[in-house]
C-alpha positions as CSV (number, residue, x, y, z in Angstrom):
1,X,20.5,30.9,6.4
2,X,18.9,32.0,9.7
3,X,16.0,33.8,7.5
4,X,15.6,30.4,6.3
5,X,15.6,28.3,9.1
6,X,12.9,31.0,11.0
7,X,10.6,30.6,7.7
8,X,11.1,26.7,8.1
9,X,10.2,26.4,11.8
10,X,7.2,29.3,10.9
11,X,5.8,27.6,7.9
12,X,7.6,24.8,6.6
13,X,7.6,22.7,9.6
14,X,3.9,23.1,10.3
15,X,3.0,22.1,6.7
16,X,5.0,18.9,6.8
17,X,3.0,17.8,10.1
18,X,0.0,18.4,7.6
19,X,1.4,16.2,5.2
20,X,2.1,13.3,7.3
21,X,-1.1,13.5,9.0
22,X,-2.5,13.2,5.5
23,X,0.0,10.3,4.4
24,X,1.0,8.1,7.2
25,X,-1.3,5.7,8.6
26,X,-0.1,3.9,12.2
27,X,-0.4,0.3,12.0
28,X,-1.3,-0.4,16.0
29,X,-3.4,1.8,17.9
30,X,-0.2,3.1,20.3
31,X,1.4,3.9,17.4
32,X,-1.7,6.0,16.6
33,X,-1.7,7.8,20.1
34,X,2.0,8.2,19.9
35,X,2.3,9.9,16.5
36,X,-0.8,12.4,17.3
37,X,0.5,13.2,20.8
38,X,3.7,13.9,19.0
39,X,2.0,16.1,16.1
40,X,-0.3,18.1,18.7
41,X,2.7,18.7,21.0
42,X,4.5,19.9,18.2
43,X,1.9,22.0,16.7
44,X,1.0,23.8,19.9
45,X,4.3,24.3,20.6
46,X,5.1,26.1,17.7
47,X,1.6,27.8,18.4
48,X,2.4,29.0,21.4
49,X,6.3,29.9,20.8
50,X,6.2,31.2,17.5
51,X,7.0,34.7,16.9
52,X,4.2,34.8,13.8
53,X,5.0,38.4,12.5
54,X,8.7,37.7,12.1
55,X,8.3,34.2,10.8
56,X,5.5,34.6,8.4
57,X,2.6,36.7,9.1
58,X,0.3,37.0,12.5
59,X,-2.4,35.1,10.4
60,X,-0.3,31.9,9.5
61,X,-0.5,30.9,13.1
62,X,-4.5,30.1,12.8
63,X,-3.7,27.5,9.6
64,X,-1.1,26.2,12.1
65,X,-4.2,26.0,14.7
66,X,-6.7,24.6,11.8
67,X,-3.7,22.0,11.3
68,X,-3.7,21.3,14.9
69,X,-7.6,20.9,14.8
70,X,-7.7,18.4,12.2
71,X,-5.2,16.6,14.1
72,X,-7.6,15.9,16.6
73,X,-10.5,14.8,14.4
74,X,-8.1,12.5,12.1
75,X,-6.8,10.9,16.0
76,X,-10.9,10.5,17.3
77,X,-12.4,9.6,14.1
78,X,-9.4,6.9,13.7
79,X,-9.4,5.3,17.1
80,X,-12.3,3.3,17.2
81,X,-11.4,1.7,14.4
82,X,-7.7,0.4,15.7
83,X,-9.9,-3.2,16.1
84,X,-7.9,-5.7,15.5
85,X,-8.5,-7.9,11.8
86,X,-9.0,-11.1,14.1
87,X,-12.0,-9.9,15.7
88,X,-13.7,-9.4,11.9
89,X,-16.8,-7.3,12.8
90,X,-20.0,-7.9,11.7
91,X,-21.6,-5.3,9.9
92,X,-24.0,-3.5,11.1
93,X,-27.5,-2.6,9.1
94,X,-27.0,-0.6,6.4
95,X,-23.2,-0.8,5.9
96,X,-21.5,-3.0,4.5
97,X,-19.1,-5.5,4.7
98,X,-16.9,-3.3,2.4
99,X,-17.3,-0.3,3.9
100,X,-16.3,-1.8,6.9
101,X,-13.6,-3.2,6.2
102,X,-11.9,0.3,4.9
103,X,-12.4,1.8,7.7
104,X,-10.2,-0.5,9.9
105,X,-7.6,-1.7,7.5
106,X,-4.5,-1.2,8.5
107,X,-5.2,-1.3,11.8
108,X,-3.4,-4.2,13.6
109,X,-4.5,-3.8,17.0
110,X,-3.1,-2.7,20.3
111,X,1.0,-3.0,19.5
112,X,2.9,-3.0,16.9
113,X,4.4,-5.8,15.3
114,X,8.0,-6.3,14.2
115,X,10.9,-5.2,16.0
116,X,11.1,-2.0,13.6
117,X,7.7,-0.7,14.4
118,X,8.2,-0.8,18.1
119,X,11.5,0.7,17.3
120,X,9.5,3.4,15.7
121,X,6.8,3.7,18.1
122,X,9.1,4.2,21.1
123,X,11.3,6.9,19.6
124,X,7.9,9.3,18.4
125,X,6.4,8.6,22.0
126,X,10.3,10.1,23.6
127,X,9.9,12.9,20.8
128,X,6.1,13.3,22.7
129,X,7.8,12.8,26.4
130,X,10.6,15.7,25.3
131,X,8.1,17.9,24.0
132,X,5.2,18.2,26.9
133,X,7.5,19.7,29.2
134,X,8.6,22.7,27.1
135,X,4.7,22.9,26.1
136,X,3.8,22.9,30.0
137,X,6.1,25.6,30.3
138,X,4.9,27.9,27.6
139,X,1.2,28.0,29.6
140,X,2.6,28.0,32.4
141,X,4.7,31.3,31.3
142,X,1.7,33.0,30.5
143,X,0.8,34.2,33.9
144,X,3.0,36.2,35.9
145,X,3.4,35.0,40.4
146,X,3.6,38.9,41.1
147,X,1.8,41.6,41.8
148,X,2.7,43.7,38.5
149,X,3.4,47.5,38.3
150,X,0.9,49.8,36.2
151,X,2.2,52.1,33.3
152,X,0.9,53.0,30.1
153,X,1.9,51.3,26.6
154,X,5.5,53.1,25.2
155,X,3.9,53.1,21.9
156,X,0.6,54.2,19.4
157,X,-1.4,54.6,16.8
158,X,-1.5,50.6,15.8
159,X,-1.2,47.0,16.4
160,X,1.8,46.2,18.2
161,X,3.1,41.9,18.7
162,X,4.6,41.0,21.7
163,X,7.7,39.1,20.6
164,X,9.4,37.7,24.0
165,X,7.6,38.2,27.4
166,X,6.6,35.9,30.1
167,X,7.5,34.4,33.4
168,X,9.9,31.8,32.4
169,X,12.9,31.1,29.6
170,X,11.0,29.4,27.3
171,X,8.3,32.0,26.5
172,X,10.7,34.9,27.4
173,X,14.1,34.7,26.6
174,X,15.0,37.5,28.7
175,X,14.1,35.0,31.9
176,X,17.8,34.4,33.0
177,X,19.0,34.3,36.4
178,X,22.2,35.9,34.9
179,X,20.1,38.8,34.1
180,X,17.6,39.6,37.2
181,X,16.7,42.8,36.0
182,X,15.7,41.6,32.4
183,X,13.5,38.6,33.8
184,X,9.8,39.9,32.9
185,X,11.2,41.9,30.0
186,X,8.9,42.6,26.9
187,X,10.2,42.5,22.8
188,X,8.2,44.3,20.8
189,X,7.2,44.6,17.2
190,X,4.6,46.7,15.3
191,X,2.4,44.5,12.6
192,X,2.4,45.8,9.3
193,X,0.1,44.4,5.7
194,X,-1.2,40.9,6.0
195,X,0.1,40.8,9.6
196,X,3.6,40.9,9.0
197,X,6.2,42.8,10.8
198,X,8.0,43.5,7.1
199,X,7.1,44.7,4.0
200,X,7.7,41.1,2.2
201,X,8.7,37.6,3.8
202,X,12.5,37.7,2.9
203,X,13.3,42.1,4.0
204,X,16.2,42.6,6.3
205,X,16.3,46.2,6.1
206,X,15.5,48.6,8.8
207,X,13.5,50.5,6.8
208,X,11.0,47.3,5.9
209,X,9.8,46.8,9.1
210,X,6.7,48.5,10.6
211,X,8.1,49.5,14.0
212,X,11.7,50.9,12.6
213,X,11.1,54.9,14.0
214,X,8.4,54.8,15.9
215,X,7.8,57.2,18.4
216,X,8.4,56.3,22.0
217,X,6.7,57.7,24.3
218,X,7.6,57.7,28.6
219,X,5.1,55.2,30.3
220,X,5.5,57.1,33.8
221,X,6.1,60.0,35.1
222,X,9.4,60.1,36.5
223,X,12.7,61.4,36.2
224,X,15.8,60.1,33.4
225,X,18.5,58.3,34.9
226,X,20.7,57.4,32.1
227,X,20.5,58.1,28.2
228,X,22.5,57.0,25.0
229,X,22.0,58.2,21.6
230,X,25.0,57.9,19.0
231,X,25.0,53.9,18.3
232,X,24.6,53.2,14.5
233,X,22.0,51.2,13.9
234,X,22.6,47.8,12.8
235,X,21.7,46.8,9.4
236,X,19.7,43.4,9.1
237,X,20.9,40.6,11.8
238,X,24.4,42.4,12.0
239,X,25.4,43.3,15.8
240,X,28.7,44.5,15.1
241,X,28.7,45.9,18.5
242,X,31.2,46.2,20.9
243,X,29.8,45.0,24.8
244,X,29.6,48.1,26.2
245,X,27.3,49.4,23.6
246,X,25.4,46.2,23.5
247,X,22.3,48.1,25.0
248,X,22.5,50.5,22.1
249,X,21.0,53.4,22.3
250,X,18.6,53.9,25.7
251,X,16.8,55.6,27.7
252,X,16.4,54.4,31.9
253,X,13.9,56.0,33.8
254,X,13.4,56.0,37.5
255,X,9.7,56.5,38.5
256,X,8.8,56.3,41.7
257,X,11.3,53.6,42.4
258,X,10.5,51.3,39.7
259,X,13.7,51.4,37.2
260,X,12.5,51.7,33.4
261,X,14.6,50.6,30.3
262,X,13.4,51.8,26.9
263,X,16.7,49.8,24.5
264,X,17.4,49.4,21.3
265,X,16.2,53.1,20.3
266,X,17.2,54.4,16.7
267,X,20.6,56.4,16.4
268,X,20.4,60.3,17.2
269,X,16.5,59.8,18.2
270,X,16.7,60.2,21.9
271,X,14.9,63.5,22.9
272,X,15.6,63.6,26.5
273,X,18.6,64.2,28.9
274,X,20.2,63.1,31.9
275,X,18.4,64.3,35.2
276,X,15.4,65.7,33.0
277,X,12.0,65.6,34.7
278,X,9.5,63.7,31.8
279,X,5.6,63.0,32.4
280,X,3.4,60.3,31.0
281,X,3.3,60.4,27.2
282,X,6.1,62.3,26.5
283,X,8.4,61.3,24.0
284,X,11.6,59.9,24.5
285,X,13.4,58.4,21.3
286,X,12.3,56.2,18.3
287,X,12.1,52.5,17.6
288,X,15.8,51.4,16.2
289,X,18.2,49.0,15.6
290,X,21.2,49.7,17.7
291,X,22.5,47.1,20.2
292,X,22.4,43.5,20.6
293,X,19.5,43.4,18.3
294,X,18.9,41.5,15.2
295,X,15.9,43.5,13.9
296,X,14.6,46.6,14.6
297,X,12.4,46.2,18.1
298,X,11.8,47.8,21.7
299,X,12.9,46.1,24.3
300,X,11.2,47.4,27.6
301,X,11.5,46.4,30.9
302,X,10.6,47.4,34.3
303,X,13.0,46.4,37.5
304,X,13.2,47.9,41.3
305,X,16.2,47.2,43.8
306,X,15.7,45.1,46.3
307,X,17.5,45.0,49.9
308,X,20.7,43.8,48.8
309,X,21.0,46.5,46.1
310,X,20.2,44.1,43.3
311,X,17.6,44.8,40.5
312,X,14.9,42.5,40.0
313,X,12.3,42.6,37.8
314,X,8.7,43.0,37.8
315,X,5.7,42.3,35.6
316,X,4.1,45.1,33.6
317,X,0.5,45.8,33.1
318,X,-0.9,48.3,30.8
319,X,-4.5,49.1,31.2
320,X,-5.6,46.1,32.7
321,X,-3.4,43.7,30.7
322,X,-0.1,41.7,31.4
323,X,1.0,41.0,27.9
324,X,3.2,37.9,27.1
325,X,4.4,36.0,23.8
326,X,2.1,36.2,20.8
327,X,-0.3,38.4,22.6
328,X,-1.1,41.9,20.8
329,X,-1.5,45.1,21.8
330,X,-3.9,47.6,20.0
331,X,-3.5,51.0,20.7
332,X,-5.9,54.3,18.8
């Protein structure tokens, strides 16, 4: 059921916009601005949140953009014509009467009329009102308000889809204040064929997606705090995990002062060891499953203490780039 619903909001709920756009034809012109402010809200929120390689594939997001496009043409090209019937204008040379005429009908004018079209107007322009905010947020999200620290990508050799990252909740679902250390967090995925983190729409299994044993290499030079390595790996959206071992299996890092989680690793991958000295690029584990995690991913995270002994995160930048949600990373 959850597959489903993530194809839905992915694919499903994209094309339906497309359909009404097609079908329904607003009767006043605020009707008109209030269902196409709806739709484009809705369109670039699902855009903008989407986690396209999961949900469908990386390219499905453009249709949803080409969707969002026409959207905008069907709203300009329709507006001037939201005269009202009254006002019967004349045609002008070379078209006529006829032509005229189609291109306003069923236009009423300004407001709508009966009590069951306002009714209907005012509940798609509070859809609109409820959705700007959580759109606001999701550009807001995509820059980060600190300085960040540099290290070099975890992974290579491909195209890797940043799932969850950000500065706030709704682009980065890490962003809790319950979780500090978490807050600029990154998810990642490796894209697969035809942009999708799978081998087909529907696979659950570990060994269906692109990232699942991936080597993970150290992004700093520093020295290993804290390892785990014997957590099974979950198979599909199972977390049959107890809380301690929700991390699954890990690696932490301390380099310089800046605290570095690797999470999520596969089971009995982890090549390192408690109190070992590691350098850039050395490997550390592989890409699992293991943990409070619903498909096979890396979580990675930086974090550094602060006065009052409590670890905070920080942005991360690799080569230039602060990746967040949707972004991709290609590596040699």
């Amino acid at each position: 059921m959850e597959r489903f619903l993530y194809i839905f909001i992915h694919v499903g709920l994209p094309l339906l916009v497309l359909v009404a756009l097609l079908r329904i034809r607003p009767k006043s012109r605020l009707a008109l601005l209030g269902n196409k402010a709806f739709y484009l809200l809705l369109l670039t929120f699902i855009y903008l949140w989407g986690q396209w390689p999961l949900g469908a594939s990386l390219y499905f997001k453009y249709v949803v953009l080409a969707i969002l496009l026409l959207c905008l043409w069907k709203f300009f090209r329709a507006w001037p014509a939201g005269a009202s019937r009254n006002s019967r204008p004349t045609p002008s040379s070379g078209q006529t009467g006829l032509s005229q005429q189609t291109r306003i009908s069923g236009m009423e004018g300004l407001w709508p009329r009966g009590v069951w079209r306002w009714i209907r107007t005012g509940f798609v322009l509070l859809l609109a009102g409820l959705l700007a905010y959580p759109v606001y947020q999701l550009v807001a999200g995509r820059s980060y308000p600190e300085e960040p620290v540099q290290l070099t990508f975890p992974l290579r050799d491909g195209h890797y889809y940043i799932a969850s990252g950000g500065s706030n909740q709704i682009i980065n679902n890490h962003h809790r204040a319950s979780t500090p250390s978490q807050q600029y967090a990154l998810d990642i995925n490796k894209l697969g064929k035809m942009g999708m983190a799978t081998t087909s729409l529907w696979a659950t299994e570990n060994s269906a997606h692109a990232i699942f044993g991936e080597a993970v290499y150290a992004p700093c030079k520093g020295r290993v705090l804290e390892v785990k390595g014997g957590v099974p790996d979950n198979q599909g959206a199972s977390m049959d995990v107890s809380p301690e071992d929700g991390m699954g299996n890990f690696v932490v890092l301390d380099c310089d002062g800046t605290i570095v989680h690797l999470v999520h690793l596969q089971q009995n991958s982890v090549a390192v060891a408690t109190g070992q000295r590691v350098l850039t690029g050395d490997l550390l584990g592989r890409v699992g499953n293991s943990g409070f995690s619903q498909e096979p991913h890396l979580h990675f995270q930086a974090a550094r203490y602060q006065a009052d002994s409590t670890l905070v995160g920080v942005p991360m930048e690799f080569g230039g780039r602060t990746p967040v949600r949707g972004d991709v990373v290609q590596l040699p």
